[in-house]
C-alpha positions in Angstrom: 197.0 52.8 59.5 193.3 52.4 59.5 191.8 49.3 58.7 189.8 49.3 55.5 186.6 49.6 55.2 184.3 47.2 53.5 181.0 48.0 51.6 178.8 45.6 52.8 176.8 44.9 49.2 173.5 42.9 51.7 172.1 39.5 50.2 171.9 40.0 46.4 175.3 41.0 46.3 176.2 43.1 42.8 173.5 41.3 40.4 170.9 44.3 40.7 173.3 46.5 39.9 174.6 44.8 36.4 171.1 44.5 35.7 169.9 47.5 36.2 172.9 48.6 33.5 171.9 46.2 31.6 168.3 47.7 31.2 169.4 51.4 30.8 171.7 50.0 28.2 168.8 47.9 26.3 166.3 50.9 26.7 169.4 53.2 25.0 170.0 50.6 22.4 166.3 50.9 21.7 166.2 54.7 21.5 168.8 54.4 19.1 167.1 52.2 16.3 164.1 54.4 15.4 166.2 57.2 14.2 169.3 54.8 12.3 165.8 53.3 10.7 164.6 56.8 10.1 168.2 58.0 8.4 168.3 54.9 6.8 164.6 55.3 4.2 166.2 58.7 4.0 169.3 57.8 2.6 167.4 55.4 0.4 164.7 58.2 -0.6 167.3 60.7 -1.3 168.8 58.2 -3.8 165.7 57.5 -5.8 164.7 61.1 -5.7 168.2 61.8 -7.3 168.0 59.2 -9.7 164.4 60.8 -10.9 166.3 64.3 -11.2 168.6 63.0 -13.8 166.1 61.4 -15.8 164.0 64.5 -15.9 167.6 66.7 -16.4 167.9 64.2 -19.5 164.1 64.9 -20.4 164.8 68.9 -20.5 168.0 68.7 -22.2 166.0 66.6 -25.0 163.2 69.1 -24.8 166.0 72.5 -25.1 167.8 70.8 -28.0 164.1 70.6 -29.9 163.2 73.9 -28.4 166.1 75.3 -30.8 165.8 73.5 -33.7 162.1 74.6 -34.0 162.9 78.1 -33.9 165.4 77.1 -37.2 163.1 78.3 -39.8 165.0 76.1 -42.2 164.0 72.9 -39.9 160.5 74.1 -39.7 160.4 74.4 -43.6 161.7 70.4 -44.0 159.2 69.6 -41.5 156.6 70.7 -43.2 157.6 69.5 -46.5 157.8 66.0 -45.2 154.8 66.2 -42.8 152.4 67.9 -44.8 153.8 68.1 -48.4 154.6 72.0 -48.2 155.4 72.9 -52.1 156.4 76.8 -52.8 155.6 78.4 -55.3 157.1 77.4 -58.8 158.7 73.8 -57.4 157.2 71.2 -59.0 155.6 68.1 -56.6 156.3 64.9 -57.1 154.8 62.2 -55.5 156.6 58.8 -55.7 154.4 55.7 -54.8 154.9 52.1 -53.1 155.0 49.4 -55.5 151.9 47.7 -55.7 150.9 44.1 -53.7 151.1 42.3 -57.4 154.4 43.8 -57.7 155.5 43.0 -54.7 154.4 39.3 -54.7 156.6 39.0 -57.9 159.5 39.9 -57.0 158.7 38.1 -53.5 158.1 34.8 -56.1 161.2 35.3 -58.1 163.6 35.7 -55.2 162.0 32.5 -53.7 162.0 30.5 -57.1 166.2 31.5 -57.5 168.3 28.9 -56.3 170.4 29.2 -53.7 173.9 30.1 -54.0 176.6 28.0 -52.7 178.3 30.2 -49.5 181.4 31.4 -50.2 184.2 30.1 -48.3 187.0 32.5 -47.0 190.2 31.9 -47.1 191.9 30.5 -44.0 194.8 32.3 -42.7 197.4 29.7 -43.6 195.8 30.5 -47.4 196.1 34.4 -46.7 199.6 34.1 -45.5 200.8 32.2 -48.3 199.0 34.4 -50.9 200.6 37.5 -49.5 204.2 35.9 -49.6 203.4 34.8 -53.2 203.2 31.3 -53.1 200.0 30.2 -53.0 
């Protein structure tokens, strides 16, 4: 059997060795947090960007669905009787009118000068139950 060897590690012993790993691990854990910051606003960009698309999906489906009904001649033809008054010929137009500010303070006056009505109370349940059964 031969003797065994021993590495002579010299006066510092192991220590530059565990710090040099320790650097190479700091500088790796450095590398590493640019891009995870990077993927990160991505993820976060991607989600806001998505959340636009389905408001403006929303938008267009609004936008189709009016699309349509304008090319309804029918809904064109209400449109333009209650836009513009469109009358054909041989209908007669009638115009019906607001009531005027005098009569509208009246009847603003009258309601104010009724007097109030007592509210009505509702039967509890106690008086429901007994009126169904026929007692009360």
């Amino acid at each position: 059997m031969t003797p065994r060897r021993k590495r002579k590690l010299g006066r510092w012993g192991r220590a530059p060795q565990i710090v040099a790993g320790v650097l190479i691990l700091g500088l790796l854990g450095a590398m590493a947090i640019k891009p995870t910051k990077d993927l990160l606003q991505q993820k976060s960009r991607v989600a806001g960007v998505a959340q636009e698309l389905a408001v403006l999906q929303k938008s267009n489906g609004r936008l189709e669905h009016r699309i349509a009904k304008l090319k309804d001649p029918d809904y064109i033809d209400q449109l333009a009787r209650r836009q513009i008054g469109l009358v054909k010929p041989g209908e007669v137009p009638y115009v019906v009118m607001p009531p005027s500010r005098r009569v509208q303070k009246r009847a603003h006056h009258k309601a104010a000068s009724r007097p109030a009505r007592p509210p009505v109370e509702s039967p509890s349940f106690v008086q429901k139950v007994l009126h169904f059964i026929g007692i009360g």
